[in-house]
N, C-alpha and C positions, 0 to 999 in steps of 0.2 A: 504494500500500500504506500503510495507516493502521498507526502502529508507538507506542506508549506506553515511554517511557521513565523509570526510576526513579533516583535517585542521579545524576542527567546534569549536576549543578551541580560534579562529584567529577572526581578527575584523571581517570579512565577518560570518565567520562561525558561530559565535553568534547566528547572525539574522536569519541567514539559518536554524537554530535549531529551533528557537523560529516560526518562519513561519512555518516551513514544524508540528511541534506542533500543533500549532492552525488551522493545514488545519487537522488536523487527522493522521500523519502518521506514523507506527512502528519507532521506529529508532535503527539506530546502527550506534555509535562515533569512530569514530579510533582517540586519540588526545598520543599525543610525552606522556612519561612517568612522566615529570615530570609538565607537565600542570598542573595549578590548573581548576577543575570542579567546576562549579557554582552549587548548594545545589539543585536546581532545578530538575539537569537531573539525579536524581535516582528515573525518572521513565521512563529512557531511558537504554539501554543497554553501556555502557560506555567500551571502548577498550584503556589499556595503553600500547600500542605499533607502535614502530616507522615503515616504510612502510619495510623495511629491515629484521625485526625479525619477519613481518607477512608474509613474505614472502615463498609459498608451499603449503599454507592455508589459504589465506586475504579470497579468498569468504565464504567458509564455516564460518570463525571466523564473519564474518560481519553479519551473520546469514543470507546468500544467499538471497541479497536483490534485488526486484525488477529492484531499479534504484542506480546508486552510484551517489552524486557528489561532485566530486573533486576539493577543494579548496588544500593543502596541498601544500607547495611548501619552500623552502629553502632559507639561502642564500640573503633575502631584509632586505632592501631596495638598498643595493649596487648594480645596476642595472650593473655596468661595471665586475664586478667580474667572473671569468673564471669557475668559483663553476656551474656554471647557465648549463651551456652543458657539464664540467666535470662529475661534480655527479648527481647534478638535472634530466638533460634529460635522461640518459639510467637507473637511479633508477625509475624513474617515468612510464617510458612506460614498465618495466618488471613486475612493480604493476598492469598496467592496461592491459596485457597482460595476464597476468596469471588470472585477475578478470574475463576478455572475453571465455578464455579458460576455465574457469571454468562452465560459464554457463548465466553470466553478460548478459541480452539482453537491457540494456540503460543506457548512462552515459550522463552526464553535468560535464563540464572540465573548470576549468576558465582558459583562456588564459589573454591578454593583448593589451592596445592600441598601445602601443608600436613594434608591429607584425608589423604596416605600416610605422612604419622609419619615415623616414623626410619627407614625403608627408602633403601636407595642404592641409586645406579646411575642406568640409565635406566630410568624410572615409566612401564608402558604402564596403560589404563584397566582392564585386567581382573584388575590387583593388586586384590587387600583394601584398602580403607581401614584405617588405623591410627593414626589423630587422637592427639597425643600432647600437643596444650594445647587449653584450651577454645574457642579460635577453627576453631582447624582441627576441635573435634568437631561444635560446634555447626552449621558446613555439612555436615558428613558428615550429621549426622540430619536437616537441611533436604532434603536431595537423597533419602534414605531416606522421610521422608514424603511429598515429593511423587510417586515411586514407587508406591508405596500408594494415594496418590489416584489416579490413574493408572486403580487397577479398576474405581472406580465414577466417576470424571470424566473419558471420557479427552479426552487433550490430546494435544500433542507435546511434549516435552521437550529441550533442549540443556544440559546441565550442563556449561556451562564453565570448567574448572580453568585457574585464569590461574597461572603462574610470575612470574617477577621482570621486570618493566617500568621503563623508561626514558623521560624525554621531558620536553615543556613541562608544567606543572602539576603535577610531583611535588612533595611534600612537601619540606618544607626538611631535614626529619631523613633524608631519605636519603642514600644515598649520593654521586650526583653530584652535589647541591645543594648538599649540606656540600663538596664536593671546591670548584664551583664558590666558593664564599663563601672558602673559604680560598687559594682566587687572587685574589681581589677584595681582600681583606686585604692581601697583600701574602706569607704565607706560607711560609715556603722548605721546609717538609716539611706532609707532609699524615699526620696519625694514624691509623690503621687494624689490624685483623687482621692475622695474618700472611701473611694472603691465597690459599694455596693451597688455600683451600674452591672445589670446583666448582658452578658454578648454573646457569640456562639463565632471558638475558635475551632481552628481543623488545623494541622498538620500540613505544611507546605505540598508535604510528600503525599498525603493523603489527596489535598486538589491536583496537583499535577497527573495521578494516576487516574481522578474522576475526569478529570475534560481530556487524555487521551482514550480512555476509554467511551467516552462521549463521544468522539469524533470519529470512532471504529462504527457504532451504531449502523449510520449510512441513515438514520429516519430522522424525520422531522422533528425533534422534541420541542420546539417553542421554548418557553421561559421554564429554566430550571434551578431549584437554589442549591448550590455549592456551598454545602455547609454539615456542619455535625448534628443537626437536633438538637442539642444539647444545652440551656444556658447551664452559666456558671459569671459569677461575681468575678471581677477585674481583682477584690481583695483576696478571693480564694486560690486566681489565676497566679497571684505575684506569690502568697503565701507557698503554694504547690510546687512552684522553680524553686523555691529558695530550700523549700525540707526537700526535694529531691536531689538538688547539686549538695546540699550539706553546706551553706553559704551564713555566715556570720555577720546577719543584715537583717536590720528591723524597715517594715515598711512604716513610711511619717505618714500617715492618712490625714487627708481634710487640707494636705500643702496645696493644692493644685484645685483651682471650678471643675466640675462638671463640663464636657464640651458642650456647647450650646447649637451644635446641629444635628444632636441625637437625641433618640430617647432613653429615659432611663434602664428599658427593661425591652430586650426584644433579642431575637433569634430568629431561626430559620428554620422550618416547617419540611423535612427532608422525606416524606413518603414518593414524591413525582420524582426522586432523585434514584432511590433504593427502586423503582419499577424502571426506571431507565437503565442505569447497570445492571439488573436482573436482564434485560434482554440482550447485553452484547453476547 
């Protein structure tokens, strides 16, 4: 299976590589020009160009692949920034536009949790979107126009809503990273929210092997949440790392507001997820 990958240079896209790898499949890398490529994948087809200057010829250059999926995306972590439906959304759907047109018959698109706004609880797929900063609307209309194209291109679709990940390659400004550096320091409390915000994390490793196997599928799946089922408190999250590494670190609770583009208590509703991988 010939599979095109975007964004694969990015924390997700790592593992996306390394899985869709060890399941067997061609690949072909579209990563920004100035990315560094890890030694490994020159036994992959490696593309340095940004989605812009592939633009006329992305399917052919990708070596007209089976399935694409779409990690790529601009502009983060600054979730409030106007970049996200300025540039982001009409650069993005004339890449996968022209991919369909070309002859694309399956993609996997990450979207976001943030597609349901300020709604709590647990988020099944057939809530409303209610994007409530410019990152989260900007996927909600990506996912809406490729829908549309849909009538007169059709394809398959897997719109996958990723929630909150963990793992090698995450950003330094996250959460474990910053926890990890402030053990490294030497530390004796760690700064934080007050922590009893609920989220639903996954395993890097865990979504990377969900959206290639998503993209094996070959069906239509529409909107699907990429997530654990599962809340759990940010305080039991940091509590959990620290008795597991054996880390000599008190969390400060209450240093830090609440973010104010989330809600306090919400996850992701994974039965459409567990009937999806039940069919590959």
């Amino acid at each position: 299976m010939k599979v095109a990958v975007t964004g694969a240079t990015g924390f997700v896209g790592r593992h996306v590589v390394a899985e869709l790898h060890a399941r067997g499949a061609k690949l072909t890398l579209l990563v920004r020009p100035s990315s560094k490529v890890p030694a490994e994948w020159s036994r992959h087809t490696v593309l340095r160009q940004d989605l812009l200057s592939a633009h006329g010829h992305a399917f052919e250059l990708l070596g007209q692949p089976d399935a694409l999926i779409h990690l790529a995306w601009g502009g983060l972590p600054n979730y409030k920034a106007l970049h996200h439906f300025e540039h982001e959304l009409p650069l993005h759907y004339s890449f996968l536009k022209e991919m369909v047109a070309s002859g694309l018959q399956r993609m996997v698109v990450a979207g976001t949790c943030f597609e349901y706004g300020m709604q709590s609880g647990a988020l099944s797929e057939d809530l409303p979107a209610r994007p409530t900063n410019p990152y989260g609307f900007a996927k909600d209309a990506l996912c809406r126009e490729l829908a549309y194209l849909q009538a007169t291109h059709p394809f398959a679709l897997t719109w996958a809503r990723l929630f909150y990940m963990h793992g090698a390659g995450q950003s330094e400004n996250s959460l474990l990273p910053k926890l990890r550096a402030a053990v490294a320091r030497g530390d004796r409390t760690f700064p934080m929210s007050g922590g009893e915000q609920l989220r639903d994390y996954l395993s890097v490793l865990q979504v990377a092997s969900h959206l290639a196997a998503l993209a094996q599928t070959g069906r239509d799946n529409g909107v699907v949440n990429v997530c654990s089922g599962e809340p759990i408190s940010v305080r039991r999250l940091v509590e959990g790392w620290i008795a597991d590494n054996g880390w000599a670190i008190t969390p400060e609770l209450g240093r830090f507001p609440y973010p104010d583009y989330e809600p306090m208590a919400f996850w992701g509703e994974r039965s459409k997820l567990a009937r999806c991988l039940g069919a590959v």
